[in-house]
N, C-alpha and C positions, 0 to 999 in steps of 0.2 A: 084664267091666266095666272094669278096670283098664287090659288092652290099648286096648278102645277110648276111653279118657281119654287115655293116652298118643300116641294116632295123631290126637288132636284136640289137643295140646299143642305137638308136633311140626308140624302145617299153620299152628297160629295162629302160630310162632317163624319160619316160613317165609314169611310174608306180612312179618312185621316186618320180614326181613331183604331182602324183596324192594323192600318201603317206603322204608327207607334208603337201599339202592344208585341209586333212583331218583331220590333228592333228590340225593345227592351229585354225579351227572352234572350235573342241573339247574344246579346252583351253579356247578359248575366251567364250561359252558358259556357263560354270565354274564359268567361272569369274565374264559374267552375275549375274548367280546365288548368288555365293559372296557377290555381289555389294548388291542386293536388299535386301537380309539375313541381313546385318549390316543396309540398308536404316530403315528397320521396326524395327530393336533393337533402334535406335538410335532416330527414332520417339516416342515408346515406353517410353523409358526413360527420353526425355521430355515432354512427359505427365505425369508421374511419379512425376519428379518433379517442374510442373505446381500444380497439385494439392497440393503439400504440402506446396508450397507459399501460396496458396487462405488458406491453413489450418490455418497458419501461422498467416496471417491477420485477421482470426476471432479471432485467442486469443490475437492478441493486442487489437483489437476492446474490447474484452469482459475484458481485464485486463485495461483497461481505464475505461471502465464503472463502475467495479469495485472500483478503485483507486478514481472515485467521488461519488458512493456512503459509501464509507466507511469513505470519509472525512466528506461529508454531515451527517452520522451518530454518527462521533466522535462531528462536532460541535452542532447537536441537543442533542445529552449526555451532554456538557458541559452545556449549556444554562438551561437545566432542572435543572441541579445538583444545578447550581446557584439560579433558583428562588425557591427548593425546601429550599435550604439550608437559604435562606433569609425568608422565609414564618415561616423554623421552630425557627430559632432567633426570629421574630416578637411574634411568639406562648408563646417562653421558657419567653422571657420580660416580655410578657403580666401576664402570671402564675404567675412571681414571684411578679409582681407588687399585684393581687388579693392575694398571700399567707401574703405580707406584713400589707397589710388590715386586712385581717382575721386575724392576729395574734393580729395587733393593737385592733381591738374588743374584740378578747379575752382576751387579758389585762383591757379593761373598765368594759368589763361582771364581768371577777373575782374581781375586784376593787365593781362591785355591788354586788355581791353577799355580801363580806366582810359585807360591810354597811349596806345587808339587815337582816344577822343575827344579827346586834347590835341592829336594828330598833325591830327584832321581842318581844326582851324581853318588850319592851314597846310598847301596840301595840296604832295606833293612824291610822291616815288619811294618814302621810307622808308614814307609812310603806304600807298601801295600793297600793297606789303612785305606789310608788319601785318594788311590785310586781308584778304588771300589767307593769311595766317598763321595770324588768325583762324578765316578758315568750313572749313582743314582741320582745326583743333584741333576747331571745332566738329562737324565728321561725325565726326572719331573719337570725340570724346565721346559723340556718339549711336550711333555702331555698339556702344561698351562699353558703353551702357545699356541697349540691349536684350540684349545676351551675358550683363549682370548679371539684366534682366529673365526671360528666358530659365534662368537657375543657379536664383532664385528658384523658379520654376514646377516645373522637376525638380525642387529641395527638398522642395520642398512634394506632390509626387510621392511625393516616397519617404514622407517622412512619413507618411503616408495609406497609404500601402502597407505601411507596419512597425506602424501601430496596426491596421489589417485582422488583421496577421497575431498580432499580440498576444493580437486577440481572440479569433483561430482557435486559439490554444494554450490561449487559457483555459480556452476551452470544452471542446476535447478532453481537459484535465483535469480540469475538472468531472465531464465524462462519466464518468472512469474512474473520479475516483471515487464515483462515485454507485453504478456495477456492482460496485466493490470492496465497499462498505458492502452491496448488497444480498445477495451472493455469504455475504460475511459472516454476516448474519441469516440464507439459509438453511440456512447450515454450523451455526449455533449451535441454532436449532430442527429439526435432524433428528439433534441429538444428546441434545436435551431431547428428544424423543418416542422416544431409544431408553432413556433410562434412568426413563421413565415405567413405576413396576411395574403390571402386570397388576391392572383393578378389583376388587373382593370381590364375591360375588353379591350380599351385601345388609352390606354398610358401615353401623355405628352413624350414627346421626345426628352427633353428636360430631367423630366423625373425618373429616368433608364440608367442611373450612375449606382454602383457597387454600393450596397449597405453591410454595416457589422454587423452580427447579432450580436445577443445576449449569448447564445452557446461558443461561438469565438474567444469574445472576450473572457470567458471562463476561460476555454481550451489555453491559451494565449497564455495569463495567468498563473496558470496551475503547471505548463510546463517551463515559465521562467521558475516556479518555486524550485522545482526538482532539479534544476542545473544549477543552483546554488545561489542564484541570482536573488538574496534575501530582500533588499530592499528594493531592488524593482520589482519584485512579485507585490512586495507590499503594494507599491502606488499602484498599478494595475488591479490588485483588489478593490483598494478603494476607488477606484474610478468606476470599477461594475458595481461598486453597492451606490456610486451615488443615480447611474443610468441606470440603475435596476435595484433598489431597494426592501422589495418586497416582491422576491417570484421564488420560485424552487431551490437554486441554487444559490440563494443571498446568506443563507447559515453557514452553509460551507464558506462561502468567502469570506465571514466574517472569523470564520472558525481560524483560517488560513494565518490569515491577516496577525492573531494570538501567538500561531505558530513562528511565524517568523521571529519579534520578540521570544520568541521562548529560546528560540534556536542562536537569534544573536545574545542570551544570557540576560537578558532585558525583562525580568521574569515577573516588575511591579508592572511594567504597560500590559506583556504579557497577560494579567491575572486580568484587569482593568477590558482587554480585549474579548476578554472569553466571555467577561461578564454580559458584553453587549451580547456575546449570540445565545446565551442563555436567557436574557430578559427578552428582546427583541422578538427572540421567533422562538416560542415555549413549543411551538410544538414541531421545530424541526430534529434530524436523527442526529445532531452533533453536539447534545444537550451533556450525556452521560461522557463523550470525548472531553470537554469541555470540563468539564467539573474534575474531572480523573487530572488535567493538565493544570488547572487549578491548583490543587492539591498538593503535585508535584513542585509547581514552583513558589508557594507557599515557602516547602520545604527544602527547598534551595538556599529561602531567605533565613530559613534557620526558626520557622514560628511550626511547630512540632502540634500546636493545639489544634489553630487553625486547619493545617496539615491534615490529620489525623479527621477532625469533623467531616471532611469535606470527600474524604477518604471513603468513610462510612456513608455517609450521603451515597455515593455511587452504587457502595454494595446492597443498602436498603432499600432506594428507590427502582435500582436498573440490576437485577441480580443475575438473570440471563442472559448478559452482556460481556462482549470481553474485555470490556475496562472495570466490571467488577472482579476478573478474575485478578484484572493486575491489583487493584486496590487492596485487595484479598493478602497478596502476597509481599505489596510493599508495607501493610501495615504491621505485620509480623517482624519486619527488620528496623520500624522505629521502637525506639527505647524509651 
């Protein structure tokens, strides 16, 4: 009886153990499964956002290209405006110089004319003279009023032709920047939808109320700067560098922030500004901006050394830049 209690003690400890080993594959397979379910979410998701970097890059690329053509087209506007505006002073001189003539003529004509009605009452050789004196005065006087007729009409030519072209620079800087501004927005909203965190499955009620981003308050920001709005763009930068001190767009705001002093003529805080986004973030793109604005308001203040160093600085360190090209060419007009 004993033995066979014992061989029935021993089958039931063997099914338990056979029970266990069972479970425990179970689970671990599971787990398996698990594992690789998150491995492909999570590779997924950096590819995701892999591409929105490469996205990212194309519109700096393309807002750079922008930002020199749009200077290059503001300085070929200038350059025109000037030599049209020179051409038509030379025009307006010239006119008044001929009307002065003309008029002096027609003061001699009527002064003959006078003399030839006294000459006709006695007629002689001298009044002949006069009158043949007269009708060549008179065709010259009308050949120069159509040459003056004629200056008119090309004035009036070109005129017509330099507001045309006026309006053709308007517009093509309208144009730019409307694509500048738009490029902008969606540089700013594909930076807010990368720092959007991941939803909850099921989020309190509570927690469902409107959040700012970081790309917002940029956007927000940067379009009080361009409405003129100097000192509220200010406090709005500083409000995103203290909520956001250290992410992508903290240079630029800082950079921003310089400009405004530069722009209200404020050119010590100005320098003192720039400084921060040059020391602070060495290796963001508004380094070479920065140091060129530098320089300039240096030489505002009137310090031509300082000026000048800092000038050089740009075109030595950043020389395929286009704030070495300005440096380039303001250093040539210090003395």
């Amino acid at each position: 009886m004993k033995k066979r209690d014992w061989k029935r003690g021993m089958i039931i400890l063997g099914v338990m153990f056979s029970l266990h080993g069972c479970a425990t594959t179970s689970d671990v397979q599971i787990l398996d499964r698990d594992i690789h379910k998150h491995g492909l979410q999570l590779n997924q998701l950096q590819k995701e956002r892999e591409s929105i970097r490469k996205e990212m890059d194309g519109i700096r690329g393309e807002l750079a290209s922008l930002k020199s053509e749009l200077a290059a087209l503001k300085k070929e506007t200038g350059t025109n405006h000037s030599s049209l505006q020179v051409e038509n002073q030379k025009t307006r001189a010239d006119l008044l110089l001929r009307m002065d003539s003309l008029q002096s003529e027609m003061r001699t004509l009527s002064t003959g004319v006078v003399e030839y009605k006294e000459f006709v009452k006695q007629p002689s050789k001298e009044v002949a003279l006069i009158r043949e004196d007269v009708e060549v005065r008179l065709r010259v006087l009308e050949e120069k009023g159509k040459t003056v007729e004629e200056r008119n009409r090309s004035i009036e030519e070109k005129s017509r032709s330099i507001e045309e072209k006026n309006r053709s620079y308007d517009q093509r800087l309208k144009d730019m920047e409307d694509r500048f501004k738009s490029l902008d927005i969606k540089w700013t909203s594909k930076l807010a939808e990368m720092e959007k965190p991941p939803p909850a499955k099921e989020p309190p009620v509570e927690a469902k109320v409107p959040s700012t981003t970081a790309g917002n308050l940029y956007k927000d920001a940067y379009e009080t700067f361009q409405r003129g709005d100097l000192d509220g763009a200010r406090g709005k930068f500083e409000a995103f560098l203290k909520q956001y001190p250290n992410m992508e767009l903290s240079d630029n705001a800082q950079f921003w922030i310089g400009e405004t002093h530069f722009l209200q003529k404020d050119y010590e805080k100005a320098i003192l500004e720039y400084e921060k986004a040059i020391t602070k973030y060495p290796e963001g793109d508004k380094i070479p901006a920065a140091l060129l604005k530098q320089g300039l308001a240096f030489l505002e203040l009137g310090d031509k050394i300082n000026a000048r160093n800092l000038l050089k600085r740009v075109m030595d360190r950043y020389p395929q830049t286009e704030q070495a090209d300005i440096a380039k060419k303001k250093l040539e007009t210090i003395k």
